[in-house]
Each structure stands twice: as structure tokens, then as C-alpha cells.
FIMI-415669 format. One record per atom (N, C-alpha, C): x, y, z; atom name. Coordinates in steps of 0.05 Angstrom, whole numbers, m for minus. Layout:
# FIMI-415669
c1	c2	c3	atomo
X	Y	Z	CA
...
***
This chain:
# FIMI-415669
c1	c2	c3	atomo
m182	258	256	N
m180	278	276	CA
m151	290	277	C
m136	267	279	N
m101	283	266	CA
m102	301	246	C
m114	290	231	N
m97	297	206	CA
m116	335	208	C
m139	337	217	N
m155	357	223	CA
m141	376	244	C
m129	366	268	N
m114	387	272	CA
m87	409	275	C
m74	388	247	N
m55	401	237	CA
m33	382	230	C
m17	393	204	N
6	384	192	CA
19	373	214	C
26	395	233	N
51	398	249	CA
50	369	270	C
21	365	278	N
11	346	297	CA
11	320	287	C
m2	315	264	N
m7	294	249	CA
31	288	245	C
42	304	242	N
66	297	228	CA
81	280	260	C
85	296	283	N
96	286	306	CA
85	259	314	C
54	251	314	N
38	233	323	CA
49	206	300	C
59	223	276	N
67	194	258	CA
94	185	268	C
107	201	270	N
133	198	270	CA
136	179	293	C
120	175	311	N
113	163	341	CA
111	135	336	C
85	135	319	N
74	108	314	CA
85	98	301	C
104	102	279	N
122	95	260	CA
153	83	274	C
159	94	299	N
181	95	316	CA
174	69	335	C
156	70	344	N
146	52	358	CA
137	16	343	C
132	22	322	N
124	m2	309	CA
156	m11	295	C
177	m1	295	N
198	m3	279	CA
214	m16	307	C
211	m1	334	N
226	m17	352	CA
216	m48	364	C
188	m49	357	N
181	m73	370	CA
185	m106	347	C
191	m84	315	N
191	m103	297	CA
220	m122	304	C
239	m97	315	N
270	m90	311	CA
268	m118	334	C
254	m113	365	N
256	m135	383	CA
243	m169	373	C
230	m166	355	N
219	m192	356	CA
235	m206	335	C
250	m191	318	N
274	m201	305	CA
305	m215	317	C
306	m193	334	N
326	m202	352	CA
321	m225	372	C
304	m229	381	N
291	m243	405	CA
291	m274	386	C
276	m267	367	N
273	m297	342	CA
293	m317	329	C
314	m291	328	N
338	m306	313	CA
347	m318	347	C
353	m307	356	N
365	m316	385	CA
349	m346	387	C
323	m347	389	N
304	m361	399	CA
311	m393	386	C
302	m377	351	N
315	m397	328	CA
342	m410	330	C
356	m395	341	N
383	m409	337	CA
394	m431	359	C
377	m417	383	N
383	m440	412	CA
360	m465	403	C
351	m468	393	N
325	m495	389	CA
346	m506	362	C
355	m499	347	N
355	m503	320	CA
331	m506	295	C
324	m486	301	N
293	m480	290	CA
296	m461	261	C
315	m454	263	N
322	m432	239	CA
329	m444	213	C
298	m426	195	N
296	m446	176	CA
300	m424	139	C
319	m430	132	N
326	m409	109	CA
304	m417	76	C
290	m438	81	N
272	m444	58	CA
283	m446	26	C
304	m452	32	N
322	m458	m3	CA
313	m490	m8	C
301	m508	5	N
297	m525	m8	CA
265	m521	m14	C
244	m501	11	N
219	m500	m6	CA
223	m484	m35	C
238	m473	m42	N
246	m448	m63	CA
248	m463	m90	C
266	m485	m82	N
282	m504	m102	CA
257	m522	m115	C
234	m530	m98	N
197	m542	m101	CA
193	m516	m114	C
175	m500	m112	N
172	m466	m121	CA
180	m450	m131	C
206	m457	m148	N
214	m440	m155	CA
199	m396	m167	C
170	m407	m181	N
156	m394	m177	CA
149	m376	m150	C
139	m384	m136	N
131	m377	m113	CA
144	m343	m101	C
165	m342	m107	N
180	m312	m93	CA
166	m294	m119	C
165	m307	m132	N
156	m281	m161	CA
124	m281	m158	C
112	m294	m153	N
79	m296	m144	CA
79	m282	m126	C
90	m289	m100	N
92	m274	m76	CA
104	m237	m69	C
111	m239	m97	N
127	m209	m103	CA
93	m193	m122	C
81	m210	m131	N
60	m194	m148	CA
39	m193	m123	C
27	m222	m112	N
11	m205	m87	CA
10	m193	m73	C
37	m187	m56	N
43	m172	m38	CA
53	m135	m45	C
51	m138	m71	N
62	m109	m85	CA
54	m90	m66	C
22	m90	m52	N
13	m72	m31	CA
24	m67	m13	C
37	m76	m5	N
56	m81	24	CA
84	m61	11	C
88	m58	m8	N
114	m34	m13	CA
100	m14	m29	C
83	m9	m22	N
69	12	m35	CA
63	36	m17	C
74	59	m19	N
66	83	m4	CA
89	105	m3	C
107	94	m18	N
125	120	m26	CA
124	142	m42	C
92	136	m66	N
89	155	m80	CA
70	176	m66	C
64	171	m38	N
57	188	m23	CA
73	218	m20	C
97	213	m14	N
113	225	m11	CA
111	253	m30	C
106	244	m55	N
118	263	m72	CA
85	279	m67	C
59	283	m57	N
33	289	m64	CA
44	309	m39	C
63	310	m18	N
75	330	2	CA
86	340	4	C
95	355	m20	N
124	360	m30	CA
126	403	m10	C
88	406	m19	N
89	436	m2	CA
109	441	19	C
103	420	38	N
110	414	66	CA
141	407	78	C
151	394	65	N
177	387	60	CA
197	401	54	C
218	406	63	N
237	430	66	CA
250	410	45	C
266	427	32	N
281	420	13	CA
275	391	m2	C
251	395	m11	N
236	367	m15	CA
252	350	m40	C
261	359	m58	N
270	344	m76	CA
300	321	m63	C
315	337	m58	N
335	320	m41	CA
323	310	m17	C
303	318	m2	N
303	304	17	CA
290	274	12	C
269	276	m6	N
253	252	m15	CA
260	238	m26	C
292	247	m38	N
303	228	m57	CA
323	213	m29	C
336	221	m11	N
341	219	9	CA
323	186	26	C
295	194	28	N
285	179	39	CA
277	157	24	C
275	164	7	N
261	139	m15	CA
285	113	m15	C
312	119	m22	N
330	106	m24	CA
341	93	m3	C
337	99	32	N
335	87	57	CA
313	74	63	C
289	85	60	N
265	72	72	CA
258	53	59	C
262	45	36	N
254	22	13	CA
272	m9	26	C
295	2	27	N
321	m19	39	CA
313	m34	61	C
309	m13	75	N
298	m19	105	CA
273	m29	104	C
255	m29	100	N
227	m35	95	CA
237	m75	85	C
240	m64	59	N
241	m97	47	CA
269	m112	68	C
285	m91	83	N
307	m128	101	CA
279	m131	123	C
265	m102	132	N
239	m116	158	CA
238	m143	155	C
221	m137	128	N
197	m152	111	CA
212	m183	113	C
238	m182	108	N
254	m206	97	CA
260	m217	127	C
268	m207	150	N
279	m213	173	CA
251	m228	183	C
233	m215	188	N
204	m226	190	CA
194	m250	186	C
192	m253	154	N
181	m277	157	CA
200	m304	156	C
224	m295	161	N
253	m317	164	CA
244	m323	191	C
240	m300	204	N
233	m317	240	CA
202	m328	248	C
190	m321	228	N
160	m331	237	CA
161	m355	216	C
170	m357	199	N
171	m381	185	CA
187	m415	197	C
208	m391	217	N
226	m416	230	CA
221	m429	252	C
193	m409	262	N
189	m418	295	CA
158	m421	293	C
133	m422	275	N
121	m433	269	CA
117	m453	257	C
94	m467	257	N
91	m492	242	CA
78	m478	213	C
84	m498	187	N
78	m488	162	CA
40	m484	168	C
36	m502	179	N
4	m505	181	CA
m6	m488	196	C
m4	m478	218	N
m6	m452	245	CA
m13	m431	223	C
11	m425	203	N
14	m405	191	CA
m8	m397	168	C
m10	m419	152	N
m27	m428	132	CA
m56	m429	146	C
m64	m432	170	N
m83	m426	180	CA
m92	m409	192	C
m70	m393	201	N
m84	m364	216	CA
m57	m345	210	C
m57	m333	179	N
m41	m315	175	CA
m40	m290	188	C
m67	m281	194	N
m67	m258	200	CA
m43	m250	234	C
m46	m284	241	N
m37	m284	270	CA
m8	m293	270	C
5	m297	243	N
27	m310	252	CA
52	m301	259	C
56	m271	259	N
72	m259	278	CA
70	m260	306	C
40	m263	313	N
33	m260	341	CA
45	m285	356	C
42	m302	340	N
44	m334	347	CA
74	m338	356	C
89	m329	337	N
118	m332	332	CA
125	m321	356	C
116	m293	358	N
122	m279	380	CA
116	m293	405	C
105	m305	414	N
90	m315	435	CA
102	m341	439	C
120	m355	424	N
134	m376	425	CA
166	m367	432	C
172	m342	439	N
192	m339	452	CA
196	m317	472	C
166	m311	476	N
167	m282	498	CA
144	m291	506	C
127	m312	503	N
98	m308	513	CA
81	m290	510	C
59	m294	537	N
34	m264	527	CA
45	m236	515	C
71	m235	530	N
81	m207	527	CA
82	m194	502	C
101	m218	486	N
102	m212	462	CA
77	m215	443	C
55	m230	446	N
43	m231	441	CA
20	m202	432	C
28	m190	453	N
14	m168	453	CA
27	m151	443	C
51	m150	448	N
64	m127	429	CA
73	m128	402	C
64	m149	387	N
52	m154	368	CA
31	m136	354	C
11	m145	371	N
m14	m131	366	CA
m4	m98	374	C
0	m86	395	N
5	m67	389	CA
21	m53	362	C
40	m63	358	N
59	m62	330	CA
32	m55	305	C
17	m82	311	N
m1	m78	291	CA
m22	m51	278	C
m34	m46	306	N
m41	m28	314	CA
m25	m1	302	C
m6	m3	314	N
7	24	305	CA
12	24	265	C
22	1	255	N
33	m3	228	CA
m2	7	218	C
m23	1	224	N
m42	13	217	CA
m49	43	222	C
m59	47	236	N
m60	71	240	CA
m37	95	235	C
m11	86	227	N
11	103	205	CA
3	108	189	C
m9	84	167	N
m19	82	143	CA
m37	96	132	C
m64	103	150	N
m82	106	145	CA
m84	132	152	C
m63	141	172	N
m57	170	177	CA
m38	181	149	C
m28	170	145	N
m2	176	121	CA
m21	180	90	C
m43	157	96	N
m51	158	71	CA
m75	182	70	C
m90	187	87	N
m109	200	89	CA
m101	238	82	C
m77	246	96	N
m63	264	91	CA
m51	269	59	C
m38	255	50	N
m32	255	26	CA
m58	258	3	C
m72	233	10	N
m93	232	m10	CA
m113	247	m8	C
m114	276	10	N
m127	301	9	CA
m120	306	m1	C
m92	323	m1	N
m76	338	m14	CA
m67	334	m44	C
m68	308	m46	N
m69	296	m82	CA
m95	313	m93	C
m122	303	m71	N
m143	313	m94	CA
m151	339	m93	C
m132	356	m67	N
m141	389	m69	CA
m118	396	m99	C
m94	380	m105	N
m85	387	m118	CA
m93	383	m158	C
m113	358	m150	N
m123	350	m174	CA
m148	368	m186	C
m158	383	m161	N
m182	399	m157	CA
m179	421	m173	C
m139	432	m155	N
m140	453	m176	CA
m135	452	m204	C
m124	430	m224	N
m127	424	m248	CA
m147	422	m260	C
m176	428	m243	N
m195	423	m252	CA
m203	386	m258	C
m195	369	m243	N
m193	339	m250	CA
m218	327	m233	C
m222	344	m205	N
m242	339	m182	CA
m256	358	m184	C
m284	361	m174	N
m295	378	m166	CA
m289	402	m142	C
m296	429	m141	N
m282	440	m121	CA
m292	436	m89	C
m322	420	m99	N
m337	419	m75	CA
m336	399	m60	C
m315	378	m80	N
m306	354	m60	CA
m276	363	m50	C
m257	381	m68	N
m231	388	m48	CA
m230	412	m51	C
m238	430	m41	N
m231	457	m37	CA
m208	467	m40	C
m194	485	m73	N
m170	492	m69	CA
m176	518	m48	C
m191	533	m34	N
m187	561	m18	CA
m173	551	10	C
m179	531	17	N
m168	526	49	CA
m138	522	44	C
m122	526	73	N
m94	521	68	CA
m94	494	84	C
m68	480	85	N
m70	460	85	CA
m85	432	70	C
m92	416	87	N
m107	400	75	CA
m139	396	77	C
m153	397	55	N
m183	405	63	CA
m205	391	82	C
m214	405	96	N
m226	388	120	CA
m248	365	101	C
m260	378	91	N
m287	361	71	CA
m282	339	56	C
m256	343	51	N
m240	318	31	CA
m232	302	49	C
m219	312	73	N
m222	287	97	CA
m239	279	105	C
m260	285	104	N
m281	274	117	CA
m295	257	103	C
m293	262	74	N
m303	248	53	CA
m287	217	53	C
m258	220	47	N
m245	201	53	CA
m246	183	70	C
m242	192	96	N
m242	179	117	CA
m278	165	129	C
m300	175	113	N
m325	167	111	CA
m320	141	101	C
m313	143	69	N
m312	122	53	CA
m290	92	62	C
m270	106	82	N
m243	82	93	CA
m269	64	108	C
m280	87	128	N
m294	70	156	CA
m313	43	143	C
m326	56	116	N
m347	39	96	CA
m334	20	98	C
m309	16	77	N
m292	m11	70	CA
m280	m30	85	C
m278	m16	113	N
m269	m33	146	CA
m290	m47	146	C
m317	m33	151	N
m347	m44	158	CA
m348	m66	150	C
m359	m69	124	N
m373	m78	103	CA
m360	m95	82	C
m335	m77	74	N
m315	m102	55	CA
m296	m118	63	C
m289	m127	48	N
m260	m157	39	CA
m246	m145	53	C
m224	m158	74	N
m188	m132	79	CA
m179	m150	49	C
m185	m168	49	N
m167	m190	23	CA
m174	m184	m18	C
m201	m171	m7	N
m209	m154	m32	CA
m201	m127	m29	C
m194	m111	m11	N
m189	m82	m14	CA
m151	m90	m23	C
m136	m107	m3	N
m107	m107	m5	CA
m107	m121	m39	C
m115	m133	m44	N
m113	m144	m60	CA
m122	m124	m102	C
m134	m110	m92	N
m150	m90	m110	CA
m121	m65	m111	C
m112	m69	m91	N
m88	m45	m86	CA
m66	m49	m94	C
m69	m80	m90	N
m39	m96	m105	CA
m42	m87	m138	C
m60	m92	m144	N
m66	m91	m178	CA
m64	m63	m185	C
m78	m35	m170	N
m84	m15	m187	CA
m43	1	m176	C
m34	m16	m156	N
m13	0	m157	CA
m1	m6	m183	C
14	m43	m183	N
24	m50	m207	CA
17	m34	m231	C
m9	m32	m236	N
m15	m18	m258	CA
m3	11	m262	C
m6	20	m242	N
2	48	m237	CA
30	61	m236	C
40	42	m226	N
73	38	m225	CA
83	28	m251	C
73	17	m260	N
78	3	m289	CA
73	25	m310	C
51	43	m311	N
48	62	m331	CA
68	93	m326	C
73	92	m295	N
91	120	m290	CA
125	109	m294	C
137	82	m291	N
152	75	m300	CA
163	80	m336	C
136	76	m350	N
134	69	m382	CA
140	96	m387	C
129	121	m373	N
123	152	m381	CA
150	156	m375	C
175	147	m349	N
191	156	m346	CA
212	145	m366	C
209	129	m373	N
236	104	m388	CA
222	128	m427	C
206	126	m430	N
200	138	m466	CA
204	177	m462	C
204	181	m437	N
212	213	m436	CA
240	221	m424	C
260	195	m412	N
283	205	m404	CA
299	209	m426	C
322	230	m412	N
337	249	m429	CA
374	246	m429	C
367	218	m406	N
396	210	m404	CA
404	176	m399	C
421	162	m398	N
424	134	m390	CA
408	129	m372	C
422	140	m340	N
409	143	m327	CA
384	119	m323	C
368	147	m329	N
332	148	m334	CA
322	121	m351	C
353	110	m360	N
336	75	m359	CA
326	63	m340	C
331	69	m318	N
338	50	m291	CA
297	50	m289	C
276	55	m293	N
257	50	m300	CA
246	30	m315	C
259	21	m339	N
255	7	m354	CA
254	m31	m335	C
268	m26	m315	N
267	m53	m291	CA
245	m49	m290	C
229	m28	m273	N
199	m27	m259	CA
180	m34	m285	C
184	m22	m316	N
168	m36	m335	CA
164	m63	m334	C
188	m74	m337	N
189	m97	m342	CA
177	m123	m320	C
178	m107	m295	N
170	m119	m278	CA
137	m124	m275	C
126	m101	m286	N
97	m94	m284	CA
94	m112	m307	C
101	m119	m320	N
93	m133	m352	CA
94	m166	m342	C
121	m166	m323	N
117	m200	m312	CA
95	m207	m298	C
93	m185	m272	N
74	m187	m248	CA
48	m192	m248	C
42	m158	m268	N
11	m173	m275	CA
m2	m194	m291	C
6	m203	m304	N
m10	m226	m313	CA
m14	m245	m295	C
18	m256	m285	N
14	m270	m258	CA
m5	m262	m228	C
m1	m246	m222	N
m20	m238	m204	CA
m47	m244	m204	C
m61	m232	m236	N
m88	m234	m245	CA
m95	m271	m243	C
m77	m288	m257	N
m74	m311	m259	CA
m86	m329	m228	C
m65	m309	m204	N
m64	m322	m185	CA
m91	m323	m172	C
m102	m302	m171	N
m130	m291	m159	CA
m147	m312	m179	C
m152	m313	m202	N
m171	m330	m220	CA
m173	m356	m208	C
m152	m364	m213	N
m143	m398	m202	CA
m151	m392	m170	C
m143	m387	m154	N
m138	m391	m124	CA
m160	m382	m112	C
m165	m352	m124	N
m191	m327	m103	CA
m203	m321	m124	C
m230	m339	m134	N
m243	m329	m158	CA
m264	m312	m145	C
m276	m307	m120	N
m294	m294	m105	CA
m274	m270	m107	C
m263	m278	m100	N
m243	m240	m91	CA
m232	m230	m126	C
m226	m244	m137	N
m226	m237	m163	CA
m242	m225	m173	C
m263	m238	m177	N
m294	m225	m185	CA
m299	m199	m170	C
m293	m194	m144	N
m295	m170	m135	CA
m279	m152	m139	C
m246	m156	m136	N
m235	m137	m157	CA
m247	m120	m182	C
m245	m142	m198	N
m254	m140	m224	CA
m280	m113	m224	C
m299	m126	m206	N
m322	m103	m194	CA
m312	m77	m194	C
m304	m75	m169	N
m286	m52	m169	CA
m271	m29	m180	C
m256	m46	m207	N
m235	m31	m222	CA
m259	m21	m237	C
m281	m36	m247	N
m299	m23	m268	CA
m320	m14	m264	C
m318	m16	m243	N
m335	15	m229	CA
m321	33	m229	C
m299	33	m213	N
m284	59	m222	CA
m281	67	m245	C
m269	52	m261	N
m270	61	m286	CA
m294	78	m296	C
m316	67	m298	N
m339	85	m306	CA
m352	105	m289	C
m345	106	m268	N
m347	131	m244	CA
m329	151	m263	C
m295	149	m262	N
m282	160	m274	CA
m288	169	m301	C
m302	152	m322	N
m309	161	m350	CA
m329	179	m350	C
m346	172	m331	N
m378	185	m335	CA
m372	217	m316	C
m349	219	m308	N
m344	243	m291	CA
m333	265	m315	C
m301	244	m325	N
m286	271	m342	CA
m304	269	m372	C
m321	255	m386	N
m333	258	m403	CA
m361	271	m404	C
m368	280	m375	N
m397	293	m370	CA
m411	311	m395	C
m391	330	m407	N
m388	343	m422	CA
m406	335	m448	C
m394	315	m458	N
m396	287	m481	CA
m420	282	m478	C
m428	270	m457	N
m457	261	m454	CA
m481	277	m442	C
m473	302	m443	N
m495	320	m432	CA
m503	330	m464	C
m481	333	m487	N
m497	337	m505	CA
m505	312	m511	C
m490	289	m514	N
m509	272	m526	CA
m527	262	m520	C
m541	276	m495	N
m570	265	m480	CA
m587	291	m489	C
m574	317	m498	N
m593	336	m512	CA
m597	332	m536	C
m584	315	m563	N
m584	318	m576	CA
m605	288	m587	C
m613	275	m561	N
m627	261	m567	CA
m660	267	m550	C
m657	288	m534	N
m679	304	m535	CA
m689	313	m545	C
m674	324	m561	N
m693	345	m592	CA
m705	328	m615	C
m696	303	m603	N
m707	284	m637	CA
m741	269	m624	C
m743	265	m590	N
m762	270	m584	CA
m777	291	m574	C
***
């Protein structure tokens, strides 16, 4: 419904939810270390690290979803006043910021939970943490946080990923009747399509098979626009890619590994997934291919 009635709205309503989920992260950080430090509860995990050494590099391949949404950015570029500096602008702050959140986070929910609390009800263990030094209060503003970190997302992503496929539409890559290049802005039908198919996957699927399916097709994805940038740059520079290859070359195998061994149910459903797509995708741009080769085996009956 944002994103339907306008750039301008959708854009203020993010900026809100985004503001709002950043100050309550900002309090439960502050409130934690405080909390942590009067108990002596503050716990820096260099001796679990020193057991695991693994573990931060596993934890860097599953979680890949969780820093994923900056290539949003560039699918908005119409919209964006002086988009090239500005995105280069944001990309280089919001990444920083994002991963100390990420890092401040689970230093305080790791220090003021129990390993087992956590290990048993992940989904909750900010709430928990929170609630161990502000009570209900924090408890809830938690969930609100949550709340909002979602609905950013899904606003951020829904917007963009119109606009990707009105733009893929006009390359001829989509159909025009799923994104209409004639409308301005972003096409109502492609949102609706979209946002049809999100409500499906809330319903009915995995959150641990969708996040997890996202972790993989980003790596992948990041890994092959990395490879395109590092074999086509034109200066030193334009090595600074060749990290993100290298990284995609460690991650995935590990990742895939992790899911086999650990989530062979959620594995298996990945796996589903990517190869459906895949053949959704083949059987779409090859239509061509197989319309004669289903005439050409008409005529022999």
C-alpha cells in the first residue's frame, strides 16, 4: 500500500521505520553494556573462538542474508539525486554501521543471556537480553524494533524489486504484462504480483528456508558480479573485488556443507528451490528453442 501510493511516501514512511529501529537498537546497546558491566556479565568470547576457530567464518556464510540489501540501491538510481556519489556515499557508511550494530548486539545478548536461553529460542534472544535489564519495557521494544527492521525490508525490497523487473521488462528479460514499462514510477501489477507471492512464503514456508535460500543465491550472486568486476577492471583500483571473489569461493562450499550436515530438511528445500528457478528461468528465456522443438516434432507425427 506504501509503496502504491508513492515514491515520495514510501520513501518518508522508510526513513521513519529505519530511524526508529536504529534508536531503539542504539538504547539496548547502551543500556547492556551498562547492565553487563555492573554484574560483570560482559562476555568478549575469545576463548569460545580459540574452541571454533571456524565458527566466525561459518557464521559469516549463513548469515550473508543479514548484509544483503545494498544492491538495492543501485535498481533506484531514477530517483536519487545525484545518484552515483550519493550511493557511493551511502554504501561506504551504512555497511560500517550496519556490521558495528550487528557486532554490538550480539556482544550484549551473548553476555547477559545464558548460552542455552539463546540456543533455544533464537528468534527471542534480543528480547530476553532486553528484558534482563529494562524488563517488559524493553521487552517490547524489542519487538517493536523488530517489527519495524521488518517492515523496512520488505518495503525497501518490494520497491526496488519492481523497479528491477520494470527495468528488466524493458530489455525485454520479463514479460510486459508482468512489469509494465508505460507506467511511471513503479508498476502497480508488479507489486501486487510481488507482494502476492511475499504474503505466500510468510503463510506457508520455512523463515529458515527462505533466509537461508537468500544466503546462498546472494553469495552466488555477489560472487559472480564481483568475478565480472575484478576480469573487466581498467585500473588497480578495481582489484579491491577480487576480496569479494575470493570470499564467495571460501563461503560457499562451507555454507552448502553447513546446511547438509546440520539442516538436511532445509537443504533439500533450498536445493528445491534454486532448481525450480532455474528451470522456470530456462523454460522462460529459451521458449523460443522449444516451441520449435515441440513443432518439429509435430510434423514427424
Amino acid at each position: 500500500g506504501l509503496n502504491l501510493l508513492g515514491v515520495h511516501e514510501s520513501g518518508v514512511v522508510e526513513d521513519l521505520l529505519v530511524a526508529l529501529k536504529l534508536l531503539i537498537v542504539l538504547l539496548f546497546v547502551l543500556l547492556g553494556v551498562w547492565y553487563g558491566y555492573a554484574h560483570g556479565q560482559l562476555e568478549f568470547g575469545v576463548e569460545q573462538s580459540l574452541r571454533s576457530p571456524d565458527a566466525p567464518v561459518l557464521a559469516a556464510a549463513v548469515a550473508f542474508v543479514s548484509f544483503e540489501g545494498w544492491q538495492l540501491l543501485f535498481y533506484d538510481q531514477e530517483s536519487i539525486e545525484n545518484p552515483v556519489e550519493t550511493i557511493r556515499k551511502a554504501v561506504y557508511v551504512s555497511i560500517p554501521v550496519s556490521a558495528l550494530a550487528y557486532v554490538f548486539v550480539a556482544f550484549v545478548t551473548l553476555s547477559v543471556v545464558e548460552e542455552r536461553a539463546v540456543a533455544e529460542s533464537p528468534d527471542l534472544a534480543l528480547a530476553l537480553a532486553a528484558q534482563q535489564f529494562s524488563g517488559k519495557i524493553g521487552y517490547v521494544l524489542i519487538g517493536i524494533a523488530a517489527v519495524a527492521s521488518t517492515a523496512s525490508a520488505i518495503n525497501a525490497t518490494l520497491f526496488s524489486t519492481a523497479l528491477f523487473a520494470k527495468g528488466m521488462s524493458t530489455d525485454d528479460l520479463l514479460p510486459d504484462r508482468l512489469a509494465p514499462t508505460r507506467e511511471t514510477g513503479v508498476p502497480t501489477k508488479t507489486l501486487l504480483v510481488i507482494g502476492g507471492l511475499t504474503i505466500l512464503l510468510t503463510v506457508y514456508g520455512s523463515l529458515t528456508a527462505i533466509t537461508e535460500f537468500a544466503s546462498l543465491s546472494f553469495i552466488v550472486v555477489f560472487g559472480a558480479m564481483n568475478a565480472l568486476a575484478y576480469t573487466q577492471r581498467d585500473d588497480l583500483v578495481s582489484a579491491i573485488p577480487l576480496v569479494g571473489l575470493v570470499g564467495t569461493v571460501v563461503f560457499l562450499p562451507i555454507f552448502l556443507w553447513h546446511l547438509y550436515v546440520e539442516e538436511f530438511s532445509v537443504f533439500c528445500l533450498v536445493l528445491a528451490i534454486a532448481v525450480t528457478l532455474v528451470f522456470l528461468e530456462g523454460v522462460y528465456f529459451e521458449r523460443d528453442e522449444l516451441a520449435t522443438g515441440v513443432r518439429s516434432i509435430e510434423k514427424r507425427f
